[in-house]
Biopython code that builds the backbone (N, CA, C, O; Angstrom):
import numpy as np
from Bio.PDB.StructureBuilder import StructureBuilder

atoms = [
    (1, "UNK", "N", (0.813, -1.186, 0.000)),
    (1, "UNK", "CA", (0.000, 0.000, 0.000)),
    (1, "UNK", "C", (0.866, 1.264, 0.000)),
    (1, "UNK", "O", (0.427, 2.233, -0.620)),
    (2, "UNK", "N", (2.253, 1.382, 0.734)),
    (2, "UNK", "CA", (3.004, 2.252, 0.862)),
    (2, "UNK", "C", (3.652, 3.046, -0.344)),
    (2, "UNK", "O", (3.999, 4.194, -0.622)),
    (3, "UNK", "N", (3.622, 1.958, -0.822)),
    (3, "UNK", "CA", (4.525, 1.864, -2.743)),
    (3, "UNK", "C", (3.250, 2.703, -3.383)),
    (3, "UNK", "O", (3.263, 3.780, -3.979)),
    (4, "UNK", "N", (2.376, 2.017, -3.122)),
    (4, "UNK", "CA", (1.255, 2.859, -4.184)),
    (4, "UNK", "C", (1.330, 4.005, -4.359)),
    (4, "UNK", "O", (1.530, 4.604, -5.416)),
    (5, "UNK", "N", (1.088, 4.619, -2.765)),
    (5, "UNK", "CA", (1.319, 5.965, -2.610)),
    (5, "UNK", "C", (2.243, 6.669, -3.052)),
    (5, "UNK", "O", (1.940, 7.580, -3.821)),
    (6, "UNK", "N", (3.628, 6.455, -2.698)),
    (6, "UNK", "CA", (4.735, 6.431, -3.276)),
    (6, "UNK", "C", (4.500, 6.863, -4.882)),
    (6, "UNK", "O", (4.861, 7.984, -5.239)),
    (7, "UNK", "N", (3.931, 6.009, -5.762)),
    (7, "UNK", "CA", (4.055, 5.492, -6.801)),
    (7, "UNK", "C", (2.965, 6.659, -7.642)),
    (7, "UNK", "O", (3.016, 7.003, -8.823)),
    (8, "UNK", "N", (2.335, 6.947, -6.940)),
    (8, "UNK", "CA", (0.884, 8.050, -6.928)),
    (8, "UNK", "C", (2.004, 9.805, -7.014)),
    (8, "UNK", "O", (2.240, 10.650, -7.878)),
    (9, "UNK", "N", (2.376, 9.581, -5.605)),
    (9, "UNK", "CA", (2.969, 11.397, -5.282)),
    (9, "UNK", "C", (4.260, 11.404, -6.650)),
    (9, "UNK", "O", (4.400, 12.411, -7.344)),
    (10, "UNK", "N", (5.023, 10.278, -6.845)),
    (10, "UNK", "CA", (6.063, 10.451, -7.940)),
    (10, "UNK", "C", (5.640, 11.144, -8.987)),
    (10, "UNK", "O", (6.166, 12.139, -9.486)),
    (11, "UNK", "N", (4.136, 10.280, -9.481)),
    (11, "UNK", "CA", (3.538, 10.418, -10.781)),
    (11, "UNK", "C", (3.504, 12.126, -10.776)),
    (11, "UNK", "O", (4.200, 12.807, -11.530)),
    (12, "UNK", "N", (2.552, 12.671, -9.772)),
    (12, "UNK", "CA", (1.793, 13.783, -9.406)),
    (12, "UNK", "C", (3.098, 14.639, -9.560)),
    (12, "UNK", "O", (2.998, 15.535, -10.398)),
    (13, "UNK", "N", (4.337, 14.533, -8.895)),
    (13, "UNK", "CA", (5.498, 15.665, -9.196)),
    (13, "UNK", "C", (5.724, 15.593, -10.483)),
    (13, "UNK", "O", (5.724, 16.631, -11.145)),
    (14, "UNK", "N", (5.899, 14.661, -10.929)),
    (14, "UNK", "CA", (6.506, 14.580, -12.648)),
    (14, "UNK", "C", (5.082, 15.320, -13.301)),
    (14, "UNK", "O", (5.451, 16.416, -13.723)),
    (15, "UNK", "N", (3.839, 15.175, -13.507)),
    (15, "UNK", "CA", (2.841, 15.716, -14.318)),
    (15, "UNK", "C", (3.299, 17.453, -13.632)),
    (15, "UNK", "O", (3.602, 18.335, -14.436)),
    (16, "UNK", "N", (3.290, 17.694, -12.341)),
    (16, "UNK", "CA", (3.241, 18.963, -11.985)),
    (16, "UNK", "C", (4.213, 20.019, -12.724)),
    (16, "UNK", "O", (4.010, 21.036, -13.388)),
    (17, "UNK", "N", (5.638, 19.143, -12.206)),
    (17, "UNK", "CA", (7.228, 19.345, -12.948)),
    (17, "UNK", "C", (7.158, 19.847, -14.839)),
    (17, "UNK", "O", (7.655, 20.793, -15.450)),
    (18, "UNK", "N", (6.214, 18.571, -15.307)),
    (18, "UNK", "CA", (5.893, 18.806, -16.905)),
    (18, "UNK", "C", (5.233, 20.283, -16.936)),
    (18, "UNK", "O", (5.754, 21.236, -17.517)),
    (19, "UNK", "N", (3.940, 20.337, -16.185)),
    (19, "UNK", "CA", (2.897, 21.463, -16.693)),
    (19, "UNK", "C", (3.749, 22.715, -16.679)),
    (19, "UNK", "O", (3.671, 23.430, -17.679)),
    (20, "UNK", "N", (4.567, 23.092, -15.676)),
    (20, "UNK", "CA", (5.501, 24.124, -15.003)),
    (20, "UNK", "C", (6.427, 24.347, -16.150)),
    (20, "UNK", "O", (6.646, 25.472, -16.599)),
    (21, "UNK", "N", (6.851, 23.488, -16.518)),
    (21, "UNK", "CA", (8.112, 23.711, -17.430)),
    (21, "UNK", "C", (7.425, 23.777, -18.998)),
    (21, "UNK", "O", (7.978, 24.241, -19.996)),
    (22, "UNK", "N", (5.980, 23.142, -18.915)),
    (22, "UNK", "CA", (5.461, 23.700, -20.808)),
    (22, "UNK", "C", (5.073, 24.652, -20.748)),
    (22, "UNK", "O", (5.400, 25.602, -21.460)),
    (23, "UNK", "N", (4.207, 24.647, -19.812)),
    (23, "UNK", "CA", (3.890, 26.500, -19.578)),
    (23, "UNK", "C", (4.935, 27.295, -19.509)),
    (23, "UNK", "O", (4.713, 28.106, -20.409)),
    (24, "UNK", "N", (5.961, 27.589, -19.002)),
    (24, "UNK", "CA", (7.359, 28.482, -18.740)),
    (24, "UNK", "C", (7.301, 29.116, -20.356)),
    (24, "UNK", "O", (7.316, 30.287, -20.734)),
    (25, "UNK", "N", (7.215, 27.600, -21.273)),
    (25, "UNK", "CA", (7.784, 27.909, -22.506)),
    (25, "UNK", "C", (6.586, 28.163, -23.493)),
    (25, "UNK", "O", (6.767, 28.283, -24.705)),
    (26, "UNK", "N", (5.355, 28.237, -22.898)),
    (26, "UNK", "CA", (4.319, 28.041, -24.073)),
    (26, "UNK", "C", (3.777, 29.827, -23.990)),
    (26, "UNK", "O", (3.426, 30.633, -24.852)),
    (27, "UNK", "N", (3.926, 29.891, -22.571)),
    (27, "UNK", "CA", (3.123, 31.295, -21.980)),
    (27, "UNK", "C", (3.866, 32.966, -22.607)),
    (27, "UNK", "O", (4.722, 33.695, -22.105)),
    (28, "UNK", "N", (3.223, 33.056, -23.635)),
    (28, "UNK", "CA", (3.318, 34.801, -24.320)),
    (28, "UNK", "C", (3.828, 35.745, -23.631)),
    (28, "UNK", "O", (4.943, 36.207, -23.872)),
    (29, "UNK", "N", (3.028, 36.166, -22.638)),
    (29, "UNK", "CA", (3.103, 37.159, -21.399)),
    (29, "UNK", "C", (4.435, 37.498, -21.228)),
    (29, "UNK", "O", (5.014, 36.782, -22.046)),
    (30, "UNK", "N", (5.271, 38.171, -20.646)),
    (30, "UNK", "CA", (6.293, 38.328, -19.670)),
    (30, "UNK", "C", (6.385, 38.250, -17.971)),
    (30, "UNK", "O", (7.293, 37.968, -17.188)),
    (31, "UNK", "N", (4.842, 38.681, -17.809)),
    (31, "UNK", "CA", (4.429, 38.369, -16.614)),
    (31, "UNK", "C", (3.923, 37.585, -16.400)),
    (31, "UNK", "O", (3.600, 37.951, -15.270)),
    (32, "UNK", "N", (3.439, 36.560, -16.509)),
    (32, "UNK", "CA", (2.936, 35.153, -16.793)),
    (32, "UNK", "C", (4.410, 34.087, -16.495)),
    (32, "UNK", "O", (4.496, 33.208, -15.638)),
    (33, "UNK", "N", (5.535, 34.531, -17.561)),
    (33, "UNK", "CA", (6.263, 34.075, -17.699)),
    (33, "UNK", "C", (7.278, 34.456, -16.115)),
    (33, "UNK", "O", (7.732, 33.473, -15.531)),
    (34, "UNK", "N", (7.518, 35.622, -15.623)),
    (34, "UNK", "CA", (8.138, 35.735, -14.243)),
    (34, "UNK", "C", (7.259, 34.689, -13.149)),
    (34, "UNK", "O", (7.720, 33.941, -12.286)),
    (35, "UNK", "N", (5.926, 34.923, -13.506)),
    (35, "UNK", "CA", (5.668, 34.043, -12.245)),
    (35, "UNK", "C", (5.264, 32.454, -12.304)),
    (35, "UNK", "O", (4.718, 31.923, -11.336)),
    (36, "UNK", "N", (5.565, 31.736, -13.496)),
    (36, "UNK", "CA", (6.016, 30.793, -13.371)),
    (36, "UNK", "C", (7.386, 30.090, -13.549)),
    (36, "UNK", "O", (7.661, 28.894, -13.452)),
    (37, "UNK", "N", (8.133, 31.105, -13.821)),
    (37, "UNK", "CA", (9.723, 30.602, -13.593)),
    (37, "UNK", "C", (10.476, 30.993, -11.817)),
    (37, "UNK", "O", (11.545, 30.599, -11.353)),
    (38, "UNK", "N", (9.565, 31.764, -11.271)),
    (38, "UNK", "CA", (9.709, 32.049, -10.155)),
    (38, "UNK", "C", (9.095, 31.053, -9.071)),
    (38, "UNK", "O", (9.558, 30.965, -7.934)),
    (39, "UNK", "N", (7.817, 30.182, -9.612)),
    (39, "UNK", "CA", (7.511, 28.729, -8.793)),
    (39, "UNK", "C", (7.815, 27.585, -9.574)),
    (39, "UNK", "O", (7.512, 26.432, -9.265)),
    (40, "UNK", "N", (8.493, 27.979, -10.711)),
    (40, "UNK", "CA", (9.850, 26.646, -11.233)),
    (40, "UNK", "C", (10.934, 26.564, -10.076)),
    (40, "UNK", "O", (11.312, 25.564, -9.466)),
    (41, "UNK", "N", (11.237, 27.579, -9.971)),
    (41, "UNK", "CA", (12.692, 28.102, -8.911)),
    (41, "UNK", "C", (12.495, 27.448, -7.923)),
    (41, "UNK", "O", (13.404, 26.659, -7.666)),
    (42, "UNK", "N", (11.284, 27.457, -6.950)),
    (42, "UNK", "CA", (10.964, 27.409, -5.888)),
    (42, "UNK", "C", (10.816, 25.584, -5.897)),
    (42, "UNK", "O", (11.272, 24.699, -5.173)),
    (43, "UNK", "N", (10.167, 25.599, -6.796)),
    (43, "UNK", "CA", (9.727, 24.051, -6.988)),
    (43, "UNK", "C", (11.203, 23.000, -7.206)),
    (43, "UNK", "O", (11.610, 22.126, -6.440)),
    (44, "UNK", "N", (11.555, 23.273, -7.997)),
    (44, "UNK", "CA", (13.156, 23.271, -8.243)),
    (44, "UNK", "C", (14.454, 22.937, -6.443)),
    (44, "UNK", "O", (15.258, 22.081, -6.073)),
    (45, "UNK", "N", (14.078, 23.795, -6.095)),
    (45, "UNK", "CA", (14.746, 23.851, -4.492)),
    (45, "UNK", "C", (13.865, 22.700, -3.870)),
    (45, "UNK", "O", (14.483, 21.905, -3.162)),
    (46, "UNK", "N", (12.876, 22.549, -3.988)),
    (46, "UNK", "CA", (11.932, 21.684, -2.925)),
    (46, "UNK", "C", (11.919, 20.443, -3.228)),
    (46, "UNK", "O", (11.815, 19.522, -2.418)),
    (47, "UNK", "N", (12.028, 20.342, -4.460)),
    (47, "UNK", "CA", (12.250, 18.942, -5.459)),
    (47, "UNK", "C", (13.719, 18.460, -4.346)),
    (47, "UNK", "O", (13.818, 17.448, -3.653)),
    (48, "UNK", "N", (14.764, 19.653, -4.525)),
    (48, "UNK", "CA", (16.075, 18.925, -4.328)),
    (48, "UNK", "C", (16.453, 18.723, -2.577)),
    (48, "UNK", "O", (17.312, 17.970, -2.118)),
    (49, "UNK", "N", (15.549, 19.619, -1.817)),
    (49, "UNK", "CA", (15.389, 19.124, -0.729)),
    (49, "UNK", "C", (14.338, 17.877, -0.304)),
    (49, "UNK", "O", (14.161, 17.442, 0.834)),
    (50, "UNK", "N", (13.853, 17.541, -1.241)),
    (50, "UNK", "CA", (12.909, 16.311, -1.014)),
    (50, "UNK", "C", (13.531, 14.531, -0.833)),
    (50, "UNK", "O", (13.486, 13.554, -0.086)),
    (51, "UNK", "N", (14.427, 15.328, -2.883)),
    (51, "UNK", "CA", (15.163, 14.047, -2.448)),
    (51, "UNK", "C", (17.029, 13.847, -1.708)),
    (51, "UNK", "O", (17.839, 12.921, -1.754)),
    (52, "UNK", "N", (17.055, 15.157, -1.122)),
    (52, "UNK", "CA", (18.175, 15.410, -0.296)),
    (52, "UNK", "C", (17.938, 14.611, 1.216)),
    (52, "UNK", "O", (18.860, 14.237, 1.941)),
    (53, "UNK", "N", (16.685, 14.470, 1.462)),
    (53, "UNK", "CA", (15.858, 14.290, 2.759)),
    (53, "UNK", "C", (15.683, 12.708, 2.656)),
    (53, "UNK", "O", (16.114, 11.974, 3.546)),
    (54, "UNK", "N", (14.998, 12.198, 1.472)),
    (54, "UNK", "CA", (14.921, 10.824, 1.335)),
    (54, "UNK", "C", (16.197, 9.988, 1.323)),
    (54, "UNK", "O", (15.983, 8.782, 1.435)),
    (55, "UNK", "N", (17.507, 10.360, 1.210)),
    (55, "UNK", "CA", (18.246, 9.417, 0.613)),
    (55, "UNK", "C", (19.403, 9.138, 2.258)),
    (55, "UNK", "O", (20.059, 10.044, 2.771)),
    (56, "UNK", "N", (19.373, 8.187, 2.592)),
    (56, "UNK", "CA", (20.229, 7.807, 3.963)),
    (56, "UNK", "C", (21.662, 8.541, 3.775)),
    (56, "UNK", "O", (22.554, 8.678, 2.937)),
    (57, "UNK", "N", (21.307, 8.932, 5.106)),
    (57, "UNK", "CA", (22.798, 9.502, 5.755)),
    (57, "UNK", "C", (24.260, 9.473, 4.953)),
    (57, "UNK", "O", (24.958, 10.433, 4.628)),
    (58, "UNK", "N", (24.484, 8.077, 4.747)),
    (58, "UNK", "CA", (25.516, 7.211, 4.271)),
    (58, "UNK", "C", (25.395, 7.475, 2.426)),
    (58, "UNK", "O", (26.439, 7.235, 1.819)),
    (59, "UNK", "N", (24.610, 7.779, 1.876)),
    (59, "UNK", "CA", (24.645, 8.227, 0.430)),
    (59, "UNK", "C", (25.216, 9.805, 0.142)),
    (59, "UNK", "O", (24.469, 10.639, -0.371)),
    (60, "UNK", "N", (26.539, 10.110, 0.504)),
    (60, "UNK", "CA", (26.902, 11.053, 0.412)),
    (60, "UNK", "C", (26.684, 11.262, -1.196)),
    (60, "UNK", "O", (25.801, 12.083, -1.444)),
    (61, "UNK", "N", (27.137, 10.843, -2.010)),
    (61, "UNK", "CA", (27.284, 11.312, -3.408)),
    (61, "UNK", "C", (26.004, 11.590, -4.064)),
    (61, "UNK", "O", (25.872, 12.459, -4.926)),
    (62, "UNK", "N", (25.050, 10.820, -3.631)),
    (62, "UNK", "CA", (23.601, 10.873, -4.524)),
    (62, "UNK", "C", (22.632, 12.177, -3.122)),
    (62, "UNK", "O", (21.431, 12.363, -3.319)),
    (63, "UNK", "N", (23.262, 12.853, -1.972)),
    (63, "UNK", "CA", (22.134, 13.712, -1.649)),
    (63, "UNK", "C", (23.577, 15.050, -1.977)),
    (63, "UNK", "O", (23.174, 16.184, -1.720)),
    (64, "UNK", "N", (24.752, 15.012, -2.368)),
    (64, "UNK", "CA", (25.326, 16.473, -3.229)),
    (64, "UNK", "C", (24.861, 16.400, -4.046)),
    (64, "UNK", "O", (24.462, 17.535, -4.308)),
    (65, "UNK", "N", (24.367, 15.284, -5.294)),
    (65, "UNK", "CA", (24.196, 15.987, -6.460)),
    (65, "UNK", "C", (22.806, 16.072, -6.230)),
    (65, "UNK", "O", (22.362, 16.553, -7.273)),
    (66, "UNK", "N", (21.489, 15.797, -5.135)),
    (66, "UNK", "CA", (20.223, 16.506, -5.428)),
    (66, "UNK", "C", (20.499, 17.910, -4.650)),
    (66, "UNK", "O", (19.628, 18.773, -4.754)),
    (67, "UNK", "N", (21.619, 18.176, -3.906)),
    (67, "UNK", "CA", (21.831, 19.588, -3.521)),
    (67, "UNK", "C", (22.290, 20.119, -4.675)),
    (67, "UNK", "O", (21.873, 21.277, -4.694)),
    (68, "UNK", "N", (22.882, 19.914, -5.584)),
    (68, "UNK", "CA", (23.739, 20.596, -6.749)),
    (68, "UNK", "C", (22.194, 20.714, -7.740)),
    (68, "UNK", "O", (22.134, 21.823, -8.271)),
    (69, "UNK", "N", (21.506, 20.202, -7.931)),
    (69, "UNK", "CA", (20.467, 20.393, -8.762)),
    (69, "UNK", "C", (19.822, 21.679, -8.215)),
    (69, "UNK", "O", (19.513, 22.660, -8.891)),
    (70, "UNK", "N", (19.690, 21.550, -7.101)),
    (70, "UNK", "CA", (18.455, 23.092, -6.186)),
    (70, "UNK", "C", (19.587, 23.694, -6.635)),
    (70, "UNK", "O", (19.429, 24.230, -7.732)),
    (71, "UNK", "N", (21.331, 23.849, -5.886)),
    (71, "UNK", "CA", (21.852, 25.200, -6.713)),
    (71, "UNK", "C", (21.966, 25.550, -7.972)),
    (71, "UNK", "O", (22.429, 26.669, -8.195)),
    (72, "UNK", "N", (21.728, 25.024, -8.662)),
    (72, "UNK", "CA", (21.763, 24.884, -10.190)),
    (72, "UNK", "C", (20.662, 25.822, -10.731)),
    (72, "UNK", "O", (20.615, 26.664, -11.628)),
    (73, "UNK", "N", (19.716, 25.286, -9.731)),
    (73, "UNK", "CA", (18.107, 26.539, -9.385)),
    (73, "UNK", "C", (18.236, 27.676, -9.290)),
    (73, "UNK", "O", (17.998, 28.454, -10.213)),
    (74, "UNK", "N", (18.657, 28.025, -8.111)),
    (74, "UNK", "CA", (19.001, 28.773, -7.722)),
    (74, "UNK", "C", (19.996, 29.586, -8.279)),
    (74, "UNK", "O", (19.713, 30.775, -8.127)),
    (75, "UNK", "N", (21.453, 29.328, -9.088)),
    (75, "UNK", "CA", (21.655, 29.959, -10.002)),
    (75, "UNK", "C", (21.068, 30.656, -11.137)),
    (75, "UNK", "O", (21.207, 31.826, -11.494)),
    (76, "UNK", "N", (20.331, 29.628, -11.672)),
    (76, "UNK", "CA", (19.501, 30.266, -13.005)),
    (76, "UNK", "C", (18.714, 31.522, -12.080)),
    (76, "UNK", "O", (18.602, 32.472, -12.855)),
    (77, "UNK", "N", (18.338, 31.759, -11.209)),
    (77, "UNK", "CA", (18.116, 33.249, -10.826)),
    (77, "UNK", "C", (19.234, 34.152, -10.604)),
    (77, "UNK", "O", (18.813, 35.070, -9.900)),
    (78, "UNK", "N", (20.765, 34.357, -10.947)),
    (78, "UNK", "CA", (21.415, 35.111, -11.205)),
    (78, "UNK", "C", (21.449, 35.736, -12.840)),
    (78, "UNK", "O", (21.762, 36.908, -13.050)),
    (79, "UNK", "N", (21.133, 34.915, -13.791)),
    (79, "UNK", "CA", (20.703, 34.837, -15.091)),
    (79, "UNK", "C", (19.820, 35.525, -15.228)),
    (79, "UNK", "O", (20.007, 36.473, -15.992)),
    (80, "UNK", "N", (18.502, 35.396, -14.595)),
    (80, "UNK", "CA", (17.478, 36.356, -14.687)),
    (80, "UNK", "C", (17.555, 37.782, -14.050)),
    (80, "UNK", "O", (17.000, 38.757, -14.557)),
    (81, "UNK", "N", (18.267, 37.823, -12.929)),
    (81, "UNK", "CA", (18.626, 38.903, -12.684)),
    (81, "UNK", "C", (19.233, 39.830, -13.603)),
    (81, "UNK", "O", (18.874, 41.007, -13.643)),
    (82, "UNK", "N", (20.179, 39.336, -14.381)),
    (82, "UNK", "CA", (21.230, 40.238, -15.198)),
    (82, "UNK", "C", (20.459, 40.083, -16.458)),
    (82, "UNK", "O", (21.247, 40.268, -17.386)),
    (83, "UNK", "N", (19.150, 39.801, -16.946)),
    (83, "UNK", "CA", (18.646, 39.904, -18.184)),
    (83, "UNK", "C", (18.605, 39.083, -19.209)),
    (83, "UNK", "O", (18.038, 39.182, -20.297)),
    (84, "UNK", "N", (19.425, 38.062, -18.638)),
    (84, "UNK", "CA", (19.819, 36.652, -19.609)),
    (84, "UNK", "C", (18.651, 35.547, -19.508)),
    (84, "UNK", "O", (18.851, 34.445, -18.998)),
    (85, "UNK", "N", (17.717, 35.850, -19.911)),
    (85, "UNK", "CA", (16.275, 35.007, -19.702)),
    (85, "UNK", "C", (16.227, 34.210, -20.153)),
    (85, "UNK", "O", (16.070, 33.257, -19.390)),
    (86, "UNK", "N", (16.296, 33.887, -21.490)),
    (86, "UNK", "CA", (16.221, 32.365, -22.204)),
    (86, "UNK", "C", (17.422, 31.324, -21.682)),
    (86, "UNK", "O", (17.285, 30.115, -21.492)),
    (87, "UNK", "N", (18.553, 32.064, -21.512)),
    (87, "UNK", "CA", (19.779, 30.602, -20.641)),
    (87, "UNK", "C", (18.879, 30.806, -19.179)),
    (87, "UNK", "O", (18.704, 29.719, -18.627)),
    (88, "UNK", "N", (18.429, 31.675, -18.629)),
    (88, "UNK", "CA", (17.901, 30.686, -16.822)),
    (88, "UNK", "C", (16.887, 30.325, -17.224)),
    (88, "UNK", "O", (16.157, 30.307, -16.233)),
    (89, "UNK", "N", (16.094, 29.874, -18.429)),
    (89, "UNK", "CA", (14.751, 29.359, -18.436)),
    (89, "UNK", "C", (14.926, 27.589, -18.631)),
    (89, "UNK", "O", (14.311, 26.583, -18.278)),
    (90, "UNK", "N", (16.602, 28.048, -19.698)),
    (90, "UNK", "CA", (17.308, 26.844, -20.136)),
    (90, "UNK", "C", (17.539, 26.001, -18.809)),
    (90, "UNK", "O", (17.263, 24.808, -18.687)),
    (91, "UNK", "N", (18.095, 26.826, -17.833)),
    (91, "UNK", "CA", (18.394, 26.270, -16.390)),
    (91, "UNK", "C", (17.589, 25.778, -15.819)),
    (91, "UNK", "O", (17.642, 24.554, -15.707)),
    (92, "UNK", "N", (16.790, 26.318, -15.373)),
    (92, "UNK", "CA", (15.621, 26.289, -14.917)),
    (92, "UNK", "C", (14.864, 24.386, -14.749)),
    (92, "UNK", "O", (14.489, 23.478, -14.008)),
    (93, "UNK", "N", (15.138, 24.993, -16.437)),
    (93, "UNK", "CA", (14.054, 23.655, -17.026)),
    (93, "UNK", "C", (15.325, 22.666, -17.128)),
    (93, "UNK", "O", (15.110, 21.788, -17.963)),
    (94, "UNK", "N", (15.902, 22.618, -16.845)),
    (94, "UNK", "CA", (16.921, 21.140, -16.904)),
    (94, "UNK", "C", (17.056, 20.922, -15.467)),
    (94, "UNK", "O", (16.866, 19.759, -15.113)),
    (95, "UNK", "N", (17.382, 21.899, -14.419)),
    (95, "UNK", "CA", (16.899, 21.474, -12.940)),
    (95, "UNK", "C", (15.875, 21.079, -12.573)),
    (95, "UNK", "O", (15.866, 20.386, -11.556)),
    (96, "UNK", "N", (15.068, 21.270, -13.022)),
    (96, "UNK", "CA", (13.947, 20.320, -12.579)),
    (96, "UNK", "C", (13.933, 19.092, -13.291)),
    (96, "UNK", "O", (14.190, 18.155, -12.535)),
    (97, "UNK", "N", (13.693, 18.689, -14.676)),
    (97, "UNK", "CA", (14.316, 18.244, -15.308)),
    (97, "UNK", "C", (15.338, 17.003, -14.710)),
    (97, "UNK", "O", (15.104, 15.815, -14.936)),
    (98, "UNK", "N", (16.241, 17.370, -14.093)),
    (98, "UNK", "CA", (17.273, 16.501, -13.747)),
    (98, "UNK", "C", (16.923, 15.887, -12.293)),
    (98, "UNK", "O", (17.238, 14.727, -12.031)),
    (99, "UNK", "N", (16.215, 16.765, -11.300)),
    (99, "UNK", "CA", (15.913, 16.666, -10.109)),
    (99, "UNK", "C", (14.551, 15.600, -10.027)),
    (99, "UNK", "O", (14.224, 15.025, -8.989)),
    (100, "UNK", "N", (13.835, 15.465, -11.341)),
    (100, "UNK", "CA", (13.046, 14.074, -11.748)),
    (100, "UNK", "C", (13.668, 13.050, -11.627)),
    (100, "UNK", "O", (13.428, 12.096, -10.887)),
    (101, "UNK", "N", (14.579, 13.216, -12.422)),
    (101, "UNK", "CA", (15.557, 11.811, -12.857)),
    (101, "UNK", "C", (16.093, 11.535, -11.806)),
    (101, "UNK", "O", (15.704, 10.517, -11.235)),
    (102, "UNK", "N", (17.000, 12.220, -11.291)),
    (102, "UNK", "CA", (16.851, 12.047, -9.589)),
    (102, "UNK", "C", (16.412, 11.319, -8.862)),
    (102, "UNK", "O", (17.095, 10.418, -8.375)),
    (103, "UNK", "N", (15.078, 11.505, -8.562)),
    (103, "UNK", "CA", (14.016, 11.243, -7.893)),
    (103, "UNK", "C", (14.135, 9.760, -8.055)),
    (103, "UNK", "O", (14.240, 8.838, -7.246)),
    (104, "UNK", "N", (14.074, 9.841, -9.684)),
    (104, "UNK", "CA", (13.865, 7.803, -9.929)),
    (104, "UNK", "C", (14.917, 7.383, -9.715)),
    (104, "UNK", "O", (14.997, 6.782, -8.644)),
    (105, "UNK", "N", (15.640, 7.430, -10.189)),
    (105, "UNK", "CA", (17.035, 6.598, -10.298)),
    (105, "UNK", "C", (17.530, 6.556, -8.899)),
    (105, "UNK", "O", (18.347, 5.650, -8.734)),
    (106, "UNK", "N", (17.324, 7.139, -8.032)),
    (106, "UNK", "CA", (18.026, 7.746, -6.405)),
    (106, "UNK", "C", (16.882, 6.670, -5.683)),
    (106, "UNK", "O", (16.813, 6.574, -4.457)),
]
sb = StructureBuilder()
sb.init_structure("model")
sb.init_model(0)
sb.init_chain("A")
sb.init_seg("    ")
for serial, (resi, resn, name, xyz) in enumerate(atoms, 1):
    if name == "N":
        sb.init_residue(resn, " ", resi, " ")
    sb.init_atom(name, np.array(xyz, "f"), 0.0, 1.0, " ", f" {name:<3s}", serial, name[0])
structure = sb.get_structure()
């Protein structure tokens, strides 16, 4: 029964993760577009503290690189800061992106 669940919330981040990142790229607006690359960002960090949190003590190598994914996040908002929008959207969307793959493979 545990797995199910499990197997349920995975699904639910990955569909969420998808909608976030087609919209980023589908949405016209500019403002539309800040405030969903701004709960990419966020989502992005939470993703990598999620599976920073899941993975035992003793897995040093697999909870740096879900910390290196959130900074990776978190970078692509230095990008947006300085005006470089399409490379932190690029960022953006491969941190999350990667912080999926993550998820499974981890």
């Amino acid at each position: 029964m545990a797995l199910g669940i499990l197997m349920i919330l995975f699904i639910s981040i990955s569909v969420i993760s998808l909608i976030g990142v087609a919209a980023l790229w589908m949405s016209k607006s500019d403002k539309t577009k800040k405030i969903i690359y701004i709960g990419l960002v966020i989502w992005s960090v939470l993703l990598s503290i999620l599976n920073f949190i899941s993975l035992p003590s003793n897995f040093l190598f697999g909870r740096g690189i879900s910390l290196f994914f959130g900074f990776v996040g978190i970078l692509s908002l230095l990008f947006y800061k300085t005006g470089k929008k399409v490379p932190a959207y690029i960022i953006i969307s491969l941190s999350v992106a990667a912080s999926i793959i993550d998820t499974f493979f981890m």
